[in-house]
N, CA, C and O atoms as a GROMACS GRO file, in nm:
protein
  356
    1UNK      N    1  12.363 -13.013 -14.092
    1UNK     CA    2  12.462 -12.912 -14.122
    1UNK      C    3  12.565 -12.969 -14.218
    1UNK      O    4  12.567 -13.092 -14.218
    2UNK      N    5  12.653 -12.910 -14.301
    2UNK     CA    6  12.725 -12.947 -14.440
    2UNK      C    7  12.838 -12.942 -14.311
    2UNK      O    8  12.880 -12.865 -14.225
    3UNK      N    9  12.858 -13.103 -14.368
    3UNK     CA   10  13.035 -13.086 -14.296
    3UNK      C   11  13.158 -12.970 -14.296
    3UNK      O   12  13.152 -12.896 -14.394
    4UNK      N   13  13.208 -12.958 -14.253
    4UNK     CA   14  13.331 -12.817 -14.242
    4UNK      C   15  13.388 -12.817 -14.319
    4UNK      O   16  13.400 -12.710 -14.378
    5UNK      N   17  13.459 -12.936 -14.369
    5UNK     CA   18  13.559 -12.956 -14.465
    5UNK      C   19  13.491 -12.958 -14.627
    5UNK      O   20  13.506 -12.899 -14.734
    6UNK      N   21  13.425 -13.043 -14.581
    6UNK     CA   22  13.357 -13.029 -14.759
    6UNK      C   23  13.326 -12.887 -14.811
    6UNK      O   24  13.349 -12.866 -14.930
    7UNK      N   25  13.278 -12.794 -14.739
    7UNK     CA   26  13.242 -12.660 -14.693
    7UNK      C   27  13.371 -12.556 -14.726
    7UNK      O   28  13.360 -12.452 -14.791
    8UNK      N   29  13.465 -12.593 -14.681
    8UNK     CA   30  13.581 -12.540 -14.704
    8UNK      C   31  13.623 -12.532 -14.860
    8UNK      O   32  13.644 -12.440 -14.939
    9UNK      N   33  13.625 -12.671 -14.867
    9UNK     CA   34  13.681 -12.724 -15.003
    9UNK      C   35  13.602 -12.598 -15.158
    9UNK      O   36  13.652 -12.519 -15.238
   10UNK      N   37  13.460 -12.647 -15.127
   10UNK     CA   38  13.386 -12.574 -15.226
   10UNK      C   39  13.454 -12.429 -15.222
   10UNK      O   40  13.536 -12.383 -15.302
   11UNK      N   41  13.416 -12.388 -15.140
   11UNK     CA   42  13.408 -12.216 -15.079
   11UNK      C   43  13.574 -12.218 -15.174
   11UNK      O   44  13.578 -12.131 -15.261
   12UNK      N   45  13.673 -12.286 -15.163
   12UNK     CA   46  13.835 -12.219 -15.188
   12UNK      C   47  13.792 -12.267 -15.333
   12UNK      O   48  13.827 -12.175 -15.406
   13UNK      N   49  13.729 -12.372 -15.414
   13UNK     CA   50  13.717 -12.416 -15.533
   13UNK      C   51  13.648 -12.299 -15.625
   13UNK      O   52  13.699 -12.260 -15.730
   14UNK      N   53  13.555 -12.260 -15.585
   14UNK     CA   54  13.478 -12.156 -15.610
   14UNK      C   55  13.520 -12.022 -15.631
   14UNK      O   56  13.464 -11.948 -15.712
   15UNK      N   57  13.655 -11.974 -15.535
   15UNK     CA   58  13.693 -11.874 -15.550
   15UNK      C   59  13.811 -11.865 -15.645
   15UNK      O   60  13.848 -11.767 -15.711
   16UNK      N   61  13.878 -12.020 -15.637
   16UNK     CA   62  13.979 -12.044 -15.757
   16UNK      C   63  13.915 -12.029 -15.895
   16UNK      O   64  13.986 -11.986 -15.986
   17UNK      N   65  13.790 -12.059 -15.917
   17UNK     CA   66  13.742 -12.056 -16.004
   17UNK      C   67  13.728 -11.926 -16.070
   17UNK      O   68  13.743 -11.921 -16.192
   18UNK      N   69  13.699 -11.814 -15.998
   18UNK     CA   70  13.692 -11.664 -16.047
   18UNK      C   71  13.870 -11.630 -16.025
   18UNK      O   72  13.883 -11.512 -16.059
   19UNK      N   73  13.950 -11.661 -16.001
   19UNK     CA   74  14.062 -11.643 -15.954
   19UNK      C   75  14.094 -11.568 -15.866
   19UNK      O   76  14.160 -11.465 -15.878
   20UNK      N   77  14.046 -11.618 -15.762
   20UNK     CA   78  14.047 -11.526 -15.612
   20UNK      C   79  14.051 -11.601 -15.503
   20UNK      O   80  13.971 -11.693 -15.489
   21UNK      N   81  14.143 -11.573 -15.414
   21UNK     CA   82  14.156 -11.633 -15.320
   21UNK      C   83  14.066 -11.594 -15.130
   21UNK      O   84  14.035 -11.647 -15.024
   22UNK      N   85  14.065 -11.468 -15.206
   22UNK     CA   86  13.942 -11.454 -15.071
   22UNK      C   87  13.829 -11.377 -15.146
   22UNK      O   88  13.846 -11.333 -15.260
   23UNK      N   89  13.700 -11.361 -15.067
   23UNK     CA   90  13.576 -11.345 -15.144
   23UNK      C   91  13.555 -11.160 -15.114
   23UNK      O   92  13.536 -11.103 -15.006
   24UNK      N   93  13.563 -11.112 -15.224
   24UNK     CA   94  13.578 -10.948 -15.197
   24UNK      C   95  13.472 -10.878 -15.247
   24UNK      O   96  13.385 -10.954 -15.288
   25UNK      N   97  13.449 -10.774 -15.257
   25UNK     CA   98  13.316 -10.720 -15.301
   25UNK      C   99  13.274 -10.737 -15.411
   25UNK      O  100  13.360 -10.718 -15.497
   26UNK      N  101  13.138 -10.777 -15.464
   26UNK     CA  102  13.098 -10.806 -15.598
   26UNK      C  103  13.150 -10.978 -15.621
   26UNK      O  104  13.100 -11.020 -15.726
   27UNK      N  105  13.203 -11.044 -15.577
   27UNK     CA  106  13.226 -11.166 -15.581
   27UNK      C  107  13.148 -11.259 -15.604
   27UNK      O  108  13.166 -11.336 -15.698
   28UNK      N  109  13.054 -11.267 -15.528
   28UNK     CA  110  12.883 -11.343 -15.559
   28UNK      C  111  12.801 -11.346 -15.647
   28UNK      O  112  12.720 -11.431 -15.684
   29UNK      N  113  12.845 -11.178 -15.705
   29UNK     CA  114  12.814 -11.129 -15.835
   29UNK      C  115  12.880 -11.209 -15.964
   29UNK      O  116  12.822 -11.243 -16.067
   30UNK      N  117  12.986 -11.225 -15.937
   30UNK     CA  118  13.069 -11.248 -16.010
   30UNK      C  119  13.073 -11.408 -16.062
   30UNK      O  120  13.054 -11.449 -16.177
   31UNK      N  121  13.104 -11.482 -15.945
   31UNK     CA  122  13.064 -11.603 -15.906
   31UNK      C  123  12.885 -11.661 -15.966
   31UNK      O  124  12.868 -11.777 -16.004
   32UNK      N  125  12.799 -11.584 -15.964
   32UNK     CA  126  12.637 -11.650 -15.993
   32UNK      C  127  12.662 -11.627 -16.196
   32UNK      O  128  12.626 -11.710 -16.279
   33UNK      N  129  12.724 -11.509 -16.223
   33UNK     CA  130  12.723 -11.469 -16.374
   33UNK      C  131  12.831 -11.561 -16.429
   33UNK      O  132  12.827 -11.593 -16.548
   34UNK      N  133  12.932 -11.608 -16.345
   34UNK     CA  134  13.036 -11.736 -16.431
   34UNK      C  135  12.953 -11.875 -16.433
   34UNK      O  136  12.985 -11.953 -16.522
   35UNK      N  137  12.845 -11.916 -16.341
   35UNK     CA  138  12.828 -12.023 -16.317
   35UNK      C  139  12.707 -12.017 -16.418
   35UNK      O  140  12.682 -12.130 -16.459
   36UNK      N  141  12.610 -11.902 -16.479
   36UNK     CA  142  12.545 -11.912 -16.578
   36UNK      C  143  12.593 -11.926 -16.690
   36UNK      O  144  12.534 -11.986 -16.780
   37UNK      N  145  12.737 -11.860 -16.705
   37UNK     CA  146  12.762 -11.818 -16.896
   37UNK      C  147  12.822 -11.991 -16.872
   37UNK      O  148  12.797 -12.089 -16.942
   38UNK      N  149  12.888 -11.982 -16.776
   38UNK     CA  150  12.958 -12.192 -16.809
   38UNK      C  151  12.850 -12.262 -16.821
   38UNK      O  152  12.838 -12.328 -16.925
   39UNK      N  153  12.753 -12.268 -16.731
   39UNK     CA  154  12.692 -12.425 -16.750
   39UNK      C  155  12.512 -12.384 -16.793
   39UNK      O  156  12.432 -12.478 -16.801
   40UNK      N  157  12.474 -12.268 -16.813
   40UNK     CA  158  12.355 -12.169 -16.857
   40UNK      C  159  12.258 -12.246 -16.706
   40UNK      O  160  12.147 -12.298 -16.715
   41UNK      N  161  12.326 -12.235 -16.599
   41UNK     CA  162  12.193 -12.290 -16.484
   41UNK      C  163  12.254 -12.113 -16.386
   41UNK      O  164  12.356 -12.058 -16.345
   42UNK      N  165  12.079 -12.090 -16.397
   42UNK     CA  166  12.114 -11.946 -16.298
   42UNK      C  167  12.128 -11.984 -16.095
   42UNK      O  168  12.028 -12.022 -16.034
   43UNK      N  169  12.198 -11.974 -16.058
   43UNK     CA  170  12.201 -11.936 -15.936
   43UNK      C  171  12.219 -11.816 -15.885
   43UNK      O  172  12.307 -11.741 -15.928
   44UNK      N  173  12.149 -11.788 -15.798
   44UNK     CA  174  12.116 -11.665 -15.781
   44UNK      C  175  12.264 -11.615 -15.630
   44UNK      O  176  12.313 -11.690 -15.546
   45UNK      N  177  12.297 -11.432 -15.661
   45UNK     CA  178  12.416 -11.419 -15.554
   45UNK      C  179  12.343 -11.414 -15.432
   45UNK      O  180  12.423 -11.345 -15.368
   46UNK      N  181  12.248 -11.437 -15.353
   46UNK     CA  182  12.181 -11.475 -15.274
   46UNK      C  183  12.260 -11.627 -15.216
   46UNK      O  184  12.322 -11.650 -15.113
   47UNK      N  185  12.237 -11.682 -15.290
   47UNK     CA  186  12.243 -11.840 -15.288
   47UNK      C  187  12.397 -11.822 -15.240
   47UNK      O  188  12.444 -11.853 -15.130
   48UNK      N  189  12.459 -11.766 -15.346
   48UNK     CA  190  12.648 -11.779 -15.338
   48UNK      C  191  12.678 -11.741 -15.194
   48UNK      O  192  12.757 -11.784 -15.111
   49UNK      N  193  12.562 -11.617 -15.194
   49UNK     CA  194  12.600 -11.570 -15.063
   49UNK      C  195  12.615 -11.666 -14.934
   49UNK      O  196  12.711 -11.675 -14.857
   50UNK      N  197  12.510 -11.725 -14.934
   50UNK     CA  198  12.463 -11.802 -14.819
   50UNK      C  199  12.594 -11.918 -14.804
   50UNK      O  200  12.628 -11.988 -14.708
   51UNK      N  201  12.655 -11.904 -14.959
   51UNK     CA  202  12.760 -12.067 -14.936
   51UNK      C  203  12.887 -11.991 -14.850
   51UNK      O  204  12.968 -12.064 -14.794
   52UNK      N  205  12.906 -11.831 -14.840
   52UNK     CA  206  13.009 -11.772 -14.800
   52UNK      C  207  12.982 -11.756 -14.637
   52UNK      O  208  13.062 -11.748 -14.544
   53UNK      N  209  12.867 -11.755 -14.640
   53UNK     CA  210  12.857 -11.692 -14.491
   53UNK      C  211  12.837 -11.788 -14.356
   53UNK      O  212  12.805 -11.906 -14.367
   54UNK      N  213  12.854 -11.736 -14.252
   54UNK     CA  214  12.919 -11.806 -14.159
   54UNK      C  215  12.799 -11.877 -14.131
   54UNK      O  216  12.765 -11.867 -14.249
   55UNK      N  217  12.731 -11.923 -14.094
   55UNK     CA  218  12.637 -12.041 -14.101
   55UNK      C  219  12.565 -12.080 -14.208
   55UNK      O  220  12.442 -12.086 -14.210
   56UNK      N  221  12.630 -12.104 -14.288
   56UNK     CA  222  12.545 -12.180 -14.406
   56UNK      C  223  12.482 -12.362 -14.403
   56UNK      O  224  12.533 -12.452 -14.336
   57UNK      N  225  12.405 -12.371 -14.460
   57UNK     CA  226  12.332 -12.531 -14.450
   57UNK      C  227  12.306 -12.535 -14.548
   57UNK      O  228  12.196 -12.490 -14.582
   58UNK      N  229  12.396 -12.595 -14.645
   58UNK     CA  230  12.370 -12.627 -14.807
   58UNK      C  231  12.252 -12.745 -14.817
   58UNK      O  232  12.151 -12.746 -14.887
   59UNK      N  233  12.300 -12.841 -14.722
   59UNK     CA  234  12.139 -12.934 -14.714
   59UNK      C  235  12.037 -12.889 -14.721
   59UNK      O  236  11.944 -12.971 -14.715
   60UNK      N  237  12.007 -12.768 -14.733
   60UNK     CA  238  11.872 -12.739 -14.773
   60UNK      C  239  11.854 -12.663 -14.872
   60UNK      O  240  11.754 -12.592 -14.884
   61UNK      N  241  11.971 -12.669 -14.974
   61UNK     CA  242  12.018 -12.659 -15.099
   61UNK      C  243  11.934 -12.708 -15.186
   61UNK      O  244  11.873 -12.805 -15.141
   62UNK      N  245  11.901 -12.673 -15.318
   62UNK     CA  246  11.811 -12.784 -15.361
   62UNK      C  247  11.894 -12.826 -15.458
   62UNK      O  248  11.979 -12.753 -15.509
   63UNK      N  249  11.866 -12.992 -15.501
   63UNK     CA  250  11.940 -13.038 -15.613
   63UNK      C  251  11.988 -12.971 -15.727
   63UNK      O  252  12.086 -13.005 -15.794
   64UNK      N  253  11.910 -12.866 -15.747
   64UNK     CA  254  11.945 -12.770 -15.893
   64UNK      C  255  12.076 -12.712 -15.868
   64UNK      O  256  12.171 -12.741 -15.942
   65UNK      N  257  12.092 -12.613 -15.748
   65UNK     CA  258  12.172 -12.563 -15.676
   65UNK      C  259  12.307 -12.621 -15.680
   65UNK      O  260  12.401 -12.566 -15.737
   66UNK      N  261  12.319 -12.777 -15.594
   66UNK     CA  262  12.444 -12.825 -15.570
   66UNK      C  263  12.429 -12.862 -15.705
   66UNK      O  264  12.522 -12.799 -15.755
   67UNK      N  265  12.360 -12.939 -15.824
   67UNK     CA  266  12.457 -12.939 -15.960
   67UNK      C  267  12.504 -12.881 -16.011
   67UNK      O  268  12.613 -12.889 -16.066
   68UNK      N  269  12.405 -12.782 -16.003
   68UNK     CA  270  12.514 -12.603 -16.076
   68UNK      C  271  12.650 -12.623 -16.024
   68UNK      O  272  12.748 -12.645 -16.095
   69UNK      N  273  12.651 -12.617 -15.934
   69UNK     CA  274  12.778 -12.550 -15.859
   69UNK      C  275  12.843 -12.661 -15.904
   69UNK      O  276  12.925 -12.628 -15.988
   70UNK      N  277  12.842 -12.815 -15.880
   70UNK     CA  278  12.919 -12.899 -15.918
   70UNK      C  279  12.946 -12.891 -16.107
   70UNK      O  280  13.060 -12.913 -16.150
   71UNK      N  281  12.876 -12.871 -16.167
   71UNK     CA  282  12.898 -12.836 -16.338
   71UNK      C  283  13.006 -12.749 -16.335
   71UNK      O  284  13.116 -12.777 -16.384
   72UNK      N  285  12.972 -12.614 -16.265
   72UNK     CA  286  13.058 -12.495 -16.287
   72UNK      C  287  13.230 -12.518 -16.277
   72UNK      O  288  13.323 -12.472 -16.343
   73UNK      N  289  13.221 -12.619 -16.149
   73UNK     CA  290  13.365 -12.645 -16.082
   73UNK      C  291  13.411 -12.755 -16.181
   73UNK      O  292  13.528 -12.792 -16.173
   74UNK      N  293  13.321 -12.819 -16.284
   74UNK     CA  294  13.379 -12.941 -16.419
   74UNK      C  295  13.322 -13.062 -16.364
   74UNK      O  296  13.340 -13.159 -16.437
   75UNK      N  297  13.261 -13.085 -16.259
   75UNK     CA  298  13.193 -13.199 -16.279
   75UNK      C  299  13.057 -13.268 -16.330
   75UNK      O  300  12.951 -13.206 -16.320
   76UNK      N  301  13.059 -13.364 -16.372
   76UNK     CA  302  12.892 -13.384 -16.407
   76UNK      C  303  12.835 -13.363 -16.341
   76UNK      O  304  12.754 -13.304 -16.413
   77UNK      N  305  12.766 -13.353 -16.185
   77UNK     CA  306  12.701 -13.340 -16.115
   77UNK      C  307  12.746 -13.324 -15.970
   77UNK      O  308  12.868 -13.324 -15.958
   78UNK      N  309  12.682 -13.313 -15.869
   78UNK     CA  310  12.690 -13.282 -15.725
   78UNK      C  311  12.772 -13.353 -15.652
   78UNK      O  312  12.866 -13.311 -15.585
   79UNK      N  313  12.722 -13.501 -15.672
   79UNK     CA  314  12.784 -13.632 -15.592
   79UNK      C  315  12.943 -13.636 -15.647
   79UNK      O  316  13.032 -13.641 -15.562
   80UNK      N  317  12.977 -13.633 -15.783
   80UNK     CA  318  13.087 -13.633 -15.807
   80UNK      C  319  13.180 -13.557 -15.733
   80UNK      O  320  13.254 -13.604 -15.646
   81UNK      N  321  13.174 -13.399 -15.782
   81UNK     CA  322  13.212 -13.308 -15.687
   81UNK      C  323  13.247 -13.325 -15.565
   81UNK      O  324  13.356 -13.288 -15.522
   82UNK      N  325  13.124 -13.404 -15.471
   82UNK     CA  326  13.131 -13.453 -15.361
   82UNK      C  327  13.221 -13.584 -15.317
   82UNK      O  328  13.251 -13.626 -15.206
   83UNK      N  329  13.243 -13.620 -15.419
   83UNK     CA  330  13.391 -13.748 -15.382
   83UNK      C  331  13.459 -13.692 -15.453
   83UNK      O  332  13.533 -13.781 -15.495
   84UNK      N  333  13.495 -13.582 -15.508
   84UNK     CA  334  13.653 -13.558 -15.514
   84UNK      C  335  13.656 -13.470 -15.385
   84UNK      O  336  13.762 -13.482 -15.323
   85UNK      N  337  13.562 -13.382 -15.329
   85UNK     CA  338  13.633 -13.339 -15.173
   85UNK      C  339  13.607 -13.459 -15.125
   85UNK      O  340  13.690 -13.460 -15.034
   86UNK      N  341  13.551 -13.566 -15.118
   86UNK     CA  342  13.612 -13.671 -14.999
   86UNK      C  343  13.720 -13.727 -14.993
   86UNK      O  344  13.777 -13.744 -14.885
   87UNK      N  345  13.767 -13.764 -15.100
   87UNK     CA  346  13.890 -13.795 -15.131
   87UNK      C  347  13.988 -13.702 -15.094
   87UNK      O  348  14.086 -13.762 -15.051
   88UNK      N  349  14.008 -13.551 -15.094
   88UNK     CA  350  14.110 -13.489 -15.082
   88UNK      C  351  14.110 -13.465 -14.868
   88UNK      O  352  14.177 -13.389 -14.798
   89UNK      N  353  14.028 -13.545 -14.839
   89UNK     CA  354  14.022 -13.563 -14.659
   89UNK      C  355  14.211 -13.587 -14.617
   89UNK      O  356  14.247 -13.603 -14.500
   0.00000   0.00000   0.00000
């Protein structure tokens, strides 16, 4: 299971990113079409969905997935992403 916090972190990064602070209708939508025109990797609002909803398990995420998402948010890749939420513990 994806730790809570790291979990957190993305989920509020993600929504800062569209400039929103909670996730409202069409959001996922919104969220999968920013993360293509920024970094041209499609994730699908399926996927976004699953990062919003109350049991999600990104570990079974596939690498494509968590880099997208880490590109979109400005990092080179996943792991990075992943130590700047460790760091903000």
């Amino acid at each position: 299971m994806y730790p809570n916090h790291e979990l957190s972190v993305l989920r509020r990064r993600l929504l800062e990113k569209i400039g929103s602070t909670t996730l409202g209708p069409g959001d996922c939508s919104e969220i999968s079409v920013q993360i293509f025109v920024k970094t041209g990797y499609y994730v699908s609002r399926s996927t976004i969905k699953r990062i919003f909803s109350t049991t999600p398990n990104l570990s079974d995420s596939s690498p494509f997935v968590k880099n997208a998402l880490g590109s979109f948010l400005g990092f080179d890749h996943w792991e990075a992403l992943k130590q700047a939420i460790d760091r903000e513990k």
